[in-house]
GUFILUM-694485 format. One record per residue: residue in three letters; chain; x, y, z of N, C-alpha, C in turn. Coordinates in steps of 0.001 Angstrom, whole numbers, m for minus. Layout:
N
NODE, code, unit, n.xx, n.yy, n.zz, ca.xx, ca.yy, ca.zz, c.xx, c.yy, c.zz
NODE, ALA, A, X, Y, Z, X, Y, Z, X, Y, Z
...
//
This chain:
168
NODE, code, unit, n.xx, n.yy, n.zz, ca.xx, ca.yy, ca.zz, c.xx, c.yy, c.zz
NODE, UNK, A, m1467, 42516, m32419, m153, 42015, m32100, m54, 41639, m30622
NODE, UNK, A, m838, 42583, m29472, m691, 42230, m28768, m1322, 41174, m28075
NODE, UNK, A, m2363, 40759, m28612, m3283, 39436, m28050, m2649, 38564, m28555
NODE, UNK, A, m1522, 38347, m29464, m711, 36987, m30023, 319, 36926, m29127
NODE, UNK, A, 591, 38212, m28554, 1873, 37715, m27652, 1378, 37186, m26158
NODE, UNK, A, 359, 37605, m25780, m401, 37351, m24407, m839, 35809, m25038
NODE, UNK, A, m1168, 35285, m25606, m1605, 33678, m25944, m443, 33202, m25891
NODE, UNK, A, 1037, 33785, m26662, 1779, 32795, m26335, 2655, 32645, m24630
NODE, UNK, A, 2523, 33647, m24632, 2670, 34451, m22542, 1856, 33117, m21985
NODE, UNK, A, 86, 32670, m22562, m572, 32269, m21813, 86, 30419, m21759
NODE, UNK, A, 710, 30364, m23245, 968, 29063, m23570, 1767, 28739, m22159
NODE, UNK, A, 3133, 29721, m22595, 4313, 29162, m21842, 4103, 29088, m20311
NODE, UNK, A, 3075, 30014, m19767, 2751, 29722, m18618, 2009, 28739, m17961
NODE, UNK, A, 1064, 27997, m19038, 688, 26941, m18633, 1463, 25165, m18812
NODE, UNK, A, 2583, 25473, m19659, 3370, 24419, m19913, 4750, 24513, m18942
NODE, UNK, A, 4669, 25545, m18451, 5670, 25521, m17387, 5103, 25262, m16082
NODE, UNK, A, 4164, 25311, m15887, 3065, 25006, m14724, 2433, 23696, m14819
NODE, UNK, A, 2637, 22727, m15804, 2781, 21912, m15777, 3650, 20952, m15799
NODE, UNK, A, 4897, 21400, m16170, 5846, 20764, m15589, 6227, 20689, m14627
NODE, UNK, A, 6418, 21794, m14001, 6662, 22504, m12047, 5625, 21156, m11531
NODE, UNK, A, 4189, 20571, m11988, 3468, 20076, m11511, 4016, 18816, m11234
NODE, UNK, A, 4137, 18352, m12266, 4583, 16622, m12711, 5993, 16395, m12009
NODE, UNK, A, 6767, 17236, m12276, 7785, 17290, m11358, 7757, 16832, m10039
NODE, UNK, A, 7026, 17781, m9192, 6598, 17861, m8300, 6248, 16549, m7439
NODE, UNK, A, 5179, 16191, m8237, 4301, 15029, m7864, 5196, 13110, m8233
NODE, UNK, A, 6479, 13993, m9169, 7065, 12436, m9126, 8293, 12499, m8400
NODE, UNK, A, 8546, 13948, m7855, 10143, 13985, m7007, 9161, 13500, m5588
NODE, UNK, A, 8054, 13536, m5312, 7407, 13419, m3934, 7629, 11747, m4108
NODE, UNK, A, 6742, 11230, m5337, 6458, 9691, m5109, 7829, 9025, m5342
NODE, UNK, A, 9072, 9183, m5563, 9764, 8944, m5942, 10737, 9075, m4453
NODE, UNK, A, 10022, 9313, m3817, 10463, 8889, m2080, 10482, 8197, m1862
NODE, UNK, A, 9662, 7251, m1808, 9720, 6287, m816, 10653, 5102, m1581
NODE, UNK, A, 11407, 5261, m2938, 12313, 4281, m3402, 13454, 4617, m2866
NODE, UNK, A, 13766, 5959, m2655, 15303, 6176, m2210, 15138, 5954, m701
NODE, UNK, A, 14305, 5420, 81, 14779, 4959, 1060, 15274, 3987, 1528
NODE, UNK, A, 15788, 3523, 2386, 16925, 1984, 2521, 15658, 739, 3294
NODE, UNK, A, 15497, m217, 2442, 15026, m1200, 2945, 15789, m2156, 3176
NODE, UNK, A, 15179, m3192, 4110, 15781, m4245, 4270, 14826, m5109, 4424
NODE, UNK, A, 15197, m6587, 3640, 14674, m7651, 3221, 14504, m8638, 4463
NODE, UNK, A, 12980, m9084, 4707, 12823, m9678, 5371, 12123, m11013, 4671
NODE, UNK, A, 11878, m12298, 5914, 11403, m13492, 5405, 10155, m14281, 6794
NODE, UNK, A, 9157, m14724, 6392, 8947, m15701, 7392, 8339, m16689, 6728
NODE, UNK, A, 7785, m17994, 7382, 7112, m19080, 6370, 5629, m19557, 7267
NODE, UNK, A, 4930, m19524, 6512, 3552, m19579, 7569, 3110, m20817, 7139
NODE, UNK, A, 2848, m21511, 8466, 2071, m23342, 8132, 599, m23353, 8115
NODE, UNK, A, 169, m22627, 6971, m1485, m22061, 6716, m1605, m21693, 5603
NODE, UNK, A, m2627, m21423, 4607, m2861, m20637, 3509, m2797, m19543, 3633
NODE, UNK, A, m2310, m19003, 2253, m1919, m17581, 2485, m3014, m16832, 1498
NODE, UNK, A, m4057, m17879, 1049, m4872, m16915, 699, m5220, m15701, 760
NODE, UNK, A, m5354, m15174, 2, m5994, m13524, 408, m4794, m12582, 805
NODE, UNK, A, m3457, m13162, 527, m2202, m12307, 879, m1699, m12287, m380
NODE, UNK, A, m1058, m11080, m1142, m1034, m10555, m2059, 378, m9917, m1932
NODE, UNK, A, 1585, m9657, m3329, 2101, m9114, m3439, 1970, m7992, m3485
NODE, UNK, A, 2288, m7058, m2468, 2301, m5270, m2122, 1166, m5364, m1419
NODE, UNK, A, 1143, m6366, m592, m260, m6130, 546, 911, m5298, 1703
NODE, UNK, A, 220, m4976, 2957, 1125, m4248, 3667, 1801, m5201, 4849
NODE, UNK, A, 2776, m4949, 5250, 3347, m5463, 6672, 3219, m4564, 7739
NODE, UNK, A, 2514, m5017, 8769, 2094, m4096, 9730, 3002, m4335, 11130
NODE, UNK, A, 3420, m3451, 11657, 3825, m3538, 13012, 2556, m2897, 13834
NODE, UNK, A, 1949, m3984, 15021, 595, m3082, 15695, 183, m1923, 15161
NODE, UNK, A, m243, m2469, 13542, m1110, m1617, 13160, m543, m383, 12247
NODE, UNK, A, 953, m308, 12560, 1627, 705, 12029, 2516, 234, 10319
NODE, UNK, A, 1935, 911, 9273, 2574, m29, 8308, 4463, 372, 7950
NODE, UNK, A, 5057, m965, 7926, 6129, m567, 8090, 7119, m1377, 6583
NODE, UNK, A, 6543, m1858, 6241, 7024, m2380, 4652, 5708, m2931, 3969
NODE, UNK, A, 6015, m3787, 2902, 5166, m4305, 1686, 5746, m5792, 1692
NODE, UNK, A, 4737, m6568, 1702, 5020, m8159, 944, 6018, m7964, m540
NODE, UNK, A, 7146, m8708, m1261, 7631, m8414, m2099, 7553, m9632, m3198
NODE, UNK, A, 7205, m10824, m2007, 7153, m12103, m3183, 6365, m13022, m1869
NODE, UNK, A, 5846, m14298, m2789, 5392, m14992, m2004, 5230, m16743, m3040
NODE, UNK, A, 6126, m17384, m2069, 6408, m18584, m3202, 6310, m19514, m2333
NODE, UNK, A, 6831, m20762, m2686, 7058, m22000, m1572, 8270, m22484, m1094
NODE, UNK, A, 8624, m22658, 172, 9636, m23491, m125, 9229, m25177, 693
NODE, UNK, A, 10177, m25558, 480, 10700, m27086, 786, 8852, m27700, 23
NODE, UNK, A, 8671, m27099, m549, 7522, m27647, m1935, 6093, m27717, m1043
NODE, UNK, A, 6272, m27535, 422, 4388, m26990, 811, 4282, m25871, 2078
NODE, UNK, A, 5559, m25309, 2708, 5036, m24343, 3402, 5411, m22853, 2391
NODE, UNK, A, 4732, m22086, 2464, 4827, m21106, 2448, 5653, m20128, 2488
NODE, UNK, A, 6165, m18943, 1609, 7570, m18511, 2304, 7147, m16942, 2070
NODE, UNK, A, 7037, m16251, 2192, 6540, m14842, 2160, 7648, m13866, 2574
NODE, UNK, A, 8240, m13049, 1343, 9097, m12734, 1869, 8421, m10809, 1556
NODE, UNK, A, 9445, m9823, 2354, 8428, m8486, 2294, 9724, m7818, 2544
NODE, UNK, A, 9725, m6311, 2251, 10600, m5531, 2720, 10513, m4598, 3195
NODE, UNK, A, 10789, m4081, 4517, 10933, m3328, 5562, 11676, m1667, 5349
NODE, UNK, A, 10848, m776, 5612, 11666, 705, 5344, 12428, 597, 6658
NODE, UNK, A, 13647, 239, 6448, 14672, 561, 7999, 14346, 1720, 8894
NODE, UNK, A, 14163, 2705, 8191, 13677, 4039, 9185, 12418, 3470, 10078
NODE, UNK, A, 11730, 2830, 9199, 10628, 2895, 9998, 10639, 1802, 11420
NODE, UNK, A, 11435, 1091, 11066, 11841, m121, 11926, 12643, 364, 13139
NODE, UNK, A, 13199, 1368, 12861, 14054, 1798, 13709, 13523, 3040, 14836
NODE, UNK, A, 12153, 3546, 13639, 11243, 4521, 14738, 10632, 3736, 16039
NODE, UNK, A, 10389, 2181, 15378, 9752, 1174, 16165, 10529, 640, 17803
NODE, UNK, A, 11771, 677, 17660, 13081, 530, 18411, 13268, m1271, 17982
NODE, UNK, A, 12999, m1706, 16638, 13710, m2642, 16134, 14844, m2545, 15668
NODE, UNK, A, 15757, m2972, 16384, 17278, m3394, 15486, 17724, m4373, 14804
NODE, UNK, A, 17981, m4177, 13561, 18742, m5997, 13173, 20126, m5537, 13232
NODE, UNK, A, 20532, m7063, 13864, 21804, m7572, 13729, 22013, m7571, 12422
NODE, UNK, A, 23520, m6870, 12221, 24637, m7034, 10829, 25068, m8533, 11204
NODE, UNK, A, 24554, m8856, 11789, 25297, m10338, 12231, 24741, m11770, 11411
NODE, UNK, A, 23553, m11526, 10981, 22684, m12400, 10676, 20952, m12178, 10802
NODE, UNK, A, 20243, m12859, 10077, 18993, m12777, 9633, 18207, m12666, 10658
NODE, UNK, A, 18740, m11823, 12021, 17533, m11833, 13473, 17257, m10355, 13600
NODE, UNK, A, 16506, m10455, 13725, 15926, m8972, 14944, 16811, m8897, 15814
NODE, UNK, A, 17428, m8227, 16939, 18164, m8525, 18065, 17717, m8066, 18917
NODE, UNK, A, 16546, m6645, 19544, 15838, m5957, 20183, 14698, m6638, 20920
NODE, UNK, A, 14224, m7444, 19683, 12632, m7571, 20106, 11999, m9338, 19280
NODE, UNK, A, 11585, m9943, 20447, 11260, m11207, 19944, 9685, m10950, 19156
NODE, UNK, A, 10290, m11219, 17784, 8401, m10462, 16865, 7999, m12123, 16620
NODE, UNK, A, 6793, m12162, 15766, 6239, m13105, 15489, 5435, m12368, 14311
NODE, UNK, A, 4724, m13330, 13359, 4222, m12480, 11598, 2626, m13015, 12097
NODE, UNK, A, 2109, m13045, 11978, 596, m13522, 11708, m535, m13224, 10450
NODE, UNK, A, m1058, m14113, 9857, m1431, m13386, 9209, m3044, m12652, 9737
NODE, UNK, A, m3326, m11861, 8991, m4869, m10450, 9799, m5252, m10510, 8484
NODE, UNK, A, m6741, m10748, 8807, m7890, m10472, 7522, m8140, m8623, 7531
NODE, UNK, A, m7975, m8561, 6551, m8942, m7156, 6483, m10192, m6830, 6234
NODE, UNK, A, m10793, m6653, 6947, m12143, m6507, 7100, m12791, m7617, 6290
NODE, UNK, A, m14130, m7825, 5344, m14668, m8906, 5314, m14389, m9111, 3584
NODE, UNK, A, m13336, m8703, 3428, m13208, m8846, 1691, m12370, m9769, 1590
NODE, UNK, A, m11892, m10273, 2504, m11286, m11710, 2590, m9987, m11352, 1691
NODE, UNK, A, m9024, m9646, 1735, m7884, m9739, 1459, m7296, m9760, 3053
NODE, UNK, A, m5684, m9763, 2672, m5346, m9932, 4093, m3633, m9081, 4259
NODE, UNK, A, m3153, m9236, 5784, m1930, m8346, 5329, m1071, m9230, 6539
NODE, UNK, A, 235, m9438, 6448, 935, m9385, 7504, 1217, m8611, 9028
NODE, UNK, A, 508, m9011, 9650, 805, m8272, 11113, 2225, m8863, 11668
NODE, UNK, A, 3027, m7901, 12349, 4359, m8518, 13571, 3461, m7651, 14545
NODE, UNK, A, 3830, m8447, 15842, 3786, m8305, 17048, 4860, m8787, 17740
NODE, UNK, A, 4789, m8386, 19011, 5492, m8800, 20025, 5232, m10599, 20602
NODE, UNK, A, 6079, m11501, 20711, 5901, m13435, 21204, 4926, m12735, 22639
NODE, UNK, A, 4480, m13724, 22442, 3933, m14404, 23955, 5359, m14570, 25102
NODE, UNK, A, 4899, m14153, 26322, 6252, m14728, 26507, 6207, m16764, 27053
NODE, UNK, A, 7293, m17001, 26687, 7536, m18187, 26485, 6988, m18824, 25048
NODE, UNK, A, 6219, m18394, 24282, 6052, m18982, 23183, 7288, m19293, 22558
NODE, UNK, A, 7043, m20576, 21809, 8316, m21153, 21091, 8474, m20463, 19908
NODE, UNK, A, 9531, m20878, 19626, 10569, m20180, 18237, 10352, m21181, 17042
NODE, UNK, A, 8840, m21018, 16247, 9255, m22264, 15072, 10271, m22078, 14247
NODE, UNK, A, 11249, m23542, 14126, 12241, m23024, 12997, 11998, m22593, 11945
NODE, UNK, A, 12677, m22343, 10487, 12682, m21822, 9586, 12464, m22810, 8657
NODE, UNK, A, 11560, m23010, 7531, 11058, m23785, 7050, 12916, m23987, 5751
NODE, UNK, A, 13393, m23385, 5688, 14992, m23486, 4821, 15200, m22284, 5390
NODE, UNK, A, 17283, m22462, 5560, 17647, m21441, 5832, 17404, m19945, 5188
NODE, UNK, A, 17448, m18981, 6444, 17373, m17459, 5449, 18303, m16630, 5453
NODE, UNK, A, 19135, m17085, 4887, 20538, m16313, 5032, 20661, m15065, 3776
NODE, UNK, A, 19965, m15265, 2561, 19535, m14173, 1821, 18726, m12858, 2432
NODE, UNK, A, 18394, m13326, 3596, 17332, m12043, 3548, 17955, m11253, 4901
NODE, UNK, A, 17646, m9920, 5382, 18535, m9302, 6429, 18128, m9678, 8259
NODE, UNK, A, 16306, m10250, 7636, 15929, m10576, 8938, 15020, m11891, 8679
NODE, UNK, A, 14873, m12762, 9427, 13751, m13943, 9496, 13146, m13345, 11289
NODE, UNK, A, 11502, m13283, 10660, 10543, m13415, 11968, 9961, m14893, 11822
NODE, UNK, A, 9694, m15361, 12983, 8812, m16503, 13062, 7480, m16135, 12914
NODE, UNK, A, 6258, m16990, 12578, 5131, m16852, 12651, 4225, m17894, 13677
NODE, UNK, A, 3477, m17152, 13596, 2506, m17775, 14468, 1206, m17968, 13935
NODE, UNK, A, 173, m19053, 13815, m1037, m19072, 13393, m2196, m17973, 13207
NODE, UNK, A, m2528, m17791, 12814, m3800, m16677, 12417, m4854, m17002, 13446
NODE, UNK, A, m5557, m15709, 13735, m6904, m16142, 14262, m7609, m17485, 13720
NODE, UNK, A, m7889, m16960, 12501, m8952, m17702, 11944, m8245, m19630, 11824
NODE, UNK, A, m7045, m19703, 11543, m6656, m21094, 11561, m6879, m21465, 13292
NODE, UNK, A, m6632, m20771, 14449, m6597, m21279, 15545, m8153, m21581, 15749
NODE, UNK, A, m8984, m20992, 15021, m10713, m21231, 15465, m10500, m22841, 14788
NODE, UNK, A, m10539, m22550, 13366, m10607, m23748, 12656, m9870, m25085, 13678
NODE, UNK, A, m8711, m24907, 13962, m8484, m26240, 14615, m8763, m26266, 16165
NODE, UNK, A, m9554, m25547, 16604, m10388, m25592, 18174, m11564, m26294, 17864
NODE, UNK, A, m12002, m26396, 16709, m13308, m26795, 16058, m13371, m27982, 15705
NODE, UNK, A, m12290, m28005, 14948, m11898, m29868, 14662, m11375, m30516, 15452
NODE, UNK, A, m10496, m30158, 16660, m10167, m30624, 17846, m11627, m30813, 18860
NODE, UNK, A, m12711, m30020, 18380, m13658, m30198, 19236, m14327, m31223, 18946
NODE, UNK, A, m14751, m31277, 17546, m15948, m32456, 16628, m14997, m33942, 16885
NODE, UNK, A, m13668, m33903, 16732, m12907, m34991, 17030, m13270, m35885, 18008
NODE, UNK, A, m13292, m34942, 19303, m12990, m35211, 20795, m14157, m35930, 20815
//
């Protein structure tokens, strides 16, 4: 009698220890949705090859949202839009304006960065050059909470130093 009650002792302890588990492991992953994002946009005049929905958005290196879509607009640039964990933006000392689709803190720029040689790739922001220009917005972004400008990729600025060279 008593080894039937210790098996079922052993049952309930392992089905409650697995729930405590699963629990566990989906109240953890189930973080990072209840946090507040905000929707960002930029449009890059380059291929976006090798950039992927849920690739990462990096601030110098620090990841601070996910790509969320990536479509076209005005039918050939590029429009990549991603969303930003506000906390994390705000650890950064980025502020957006409630005012409209800008940063207001900090003049960023998107680029795109290869990752290593597998030819996927991710969104980097950085800080403009100073004096670098402000390309406009390939269509307005009044849907989204912020528009960064972009700036060319390494690898497109080689490419046209190269054909500017064979040209010349």
């Amino acid at each position: 009698m008593s080894e039937t009650t210790n098996r079922w002792k052993l049952g309930l302890f392992v089905v409650l220890s697995a729930t405590v588990l699963f629990g566990s492991v989906f109240w953890l992953g189930a973080g990072q949705y209840r946090k507040e994002k905000l929707s960002g946009v930029t449009f890059f005049h380059e291929s976006v090859q090798g950039l992927d929905v849920g690739s990462d958005v990096k601030f110098r290196g620090v990841e601070v949202g996910r790509v969320s879509a990536i479509s076209f607009a005005n039918n050939t640039t590029p429009r990549v839009e991603f969303e930003a964990v506000e906390e994390r933006l705000r650890e950064l000392g980025l502020e957006v304006s409630p005012d409209g689709p800008r940063p207001v803190t900090m003049d960023l720029r998107a680029q795109l960065v290869s990752s290593g040689i597998t030819g996927l790739k991710f969104v980097q922001l950085d800080l403009a050059a100073e004096g670098e220009a402000v390309p406009a917005p390939a269509e307005p972004p009044s849907r989204f909470d912020f528009y960064i400008p972009s700036r060319p990729s390494t690898t497109k600025g080689v490419e046209d130093a190269v054909t500017r060279a064979l040209d010349g």
